[in-house]
C-alpha positions, 0 to 999 in steps of 0.5 A: 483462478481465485486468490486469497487477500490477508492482510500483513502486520504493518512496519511503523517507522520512526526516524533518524534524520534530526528535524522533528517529532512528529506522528502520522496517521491515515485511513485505508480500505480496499475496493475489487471491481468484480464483474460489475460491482465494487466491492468494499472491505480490508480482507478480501477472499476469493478474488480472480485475477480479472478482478480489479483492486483499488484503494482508498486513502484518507490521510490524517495530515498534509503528507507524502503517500506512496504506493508499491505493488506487484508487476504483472510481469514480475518485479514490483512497481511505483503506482503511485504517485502516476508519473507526470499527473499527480505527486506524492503530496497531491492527496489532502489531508481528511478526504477519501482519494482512489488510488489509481484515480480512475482505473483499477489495478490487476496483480500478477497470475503467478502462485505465490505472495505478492504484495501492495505496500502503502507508504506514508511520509511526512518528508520526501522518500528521494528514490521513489520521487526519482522513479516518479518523476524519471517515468520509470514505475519499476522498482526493486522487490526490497525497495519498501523493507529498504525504506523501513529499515532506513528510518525505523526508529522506536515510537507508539503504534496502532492499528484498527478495524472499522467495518472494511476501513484500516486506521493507523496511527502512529507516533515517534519517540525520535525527531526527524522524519516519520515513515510508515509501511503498511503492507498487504500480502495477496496469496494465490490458491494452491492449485488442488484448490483451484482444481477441486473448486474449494472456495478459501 
């Protein structure tokens, strides 16, 4: 079975709590273990389900990151920061971390959008700090558009391409806390697709 990775417009979010201004910005690619061999880029076509996703985070600043993806099972779940080995704020600022750390993740074999969404903080998201340190990585589906809409607020958005390497910036125009959602759809194959071997 093959999928198709694209890549989903982003949701950059401002903030609504008064505390400061600020701007965040960081750096991501994406790793598919495939039958050996790592393979590096931001748009991944054709992958199987018995490949391996990871990815690779740089943050720009000291900050919280998390990350959110589909459940093998249905649902979504917190999949970082790893309940009880590494907070939200254990990645350093300037330094390429793996997400997961050692192991790669398998999505979902079920037709359909599923999503990873990679959430970048400079303040605490209280509900997924809950989920981490309670061990319960399951969340709602709409638990990263909840998050967006709670601290969207006007403010200068980019995005760019570097070879396989993501980069967004963005700063806002309001005080309080500053939140960014990147978000990246996996659409699976049609199945007159898979059935007559058309590669995407």
């Amino acid at each position: 079975m093959r999928r198709t990775l694209a890549l989903a417009a982003l949701f950059a979010l401002g903030s609504v709590a008064p505390a400061f201004a600020g701007s965040i910005g960081f750096q991501y690619t994406i790793e598919r273990e495939h039958e050996g061999s790592i393979i590096e880029a931001n748009y991944l076509k054709g992958f199987e389900i018995t490949d391996g996703l990871r990815l690779r985070v740089k943050l720009h600043q000291m900050s919280y990151c998390y990350v959110i993806m589909g459940n093998l099972k249905g649902g979504d779940r917190l999949v970082f920061p790893d309940p009880g080995t590494r907070r939200a704020d254990d990645l350093a600022a300037n330094e390429w971390a793996r997400i997961p750390k050692s192991t790669f993740l398998r999505m979902g074999e079920d037709p359909g959008v599923e999503r990873m969404y990679i959430i970048v903080a400079t303040q605490r998201i209280p509900e997924l700090e809950q989920r981490s340190a309670d061990g319960r990585p399951l969340v709602s589906e709409t638990l990263a558009y909840e998050v967006r809409d709670r601290y969207h607020g006007e403010g200068a958005y980019s995005r760019g391409l570097d070879g396989p390497t993501v980069t967004v910036k963005y700063s806002s125009k309001a005080a309080g806390p500053v939140v960014v959602v990147e978000e990246i759809a996996v659409q699976a194959l049609e199945a007159q697709q898979k059935a007559s071997g058309t590669k995407p």
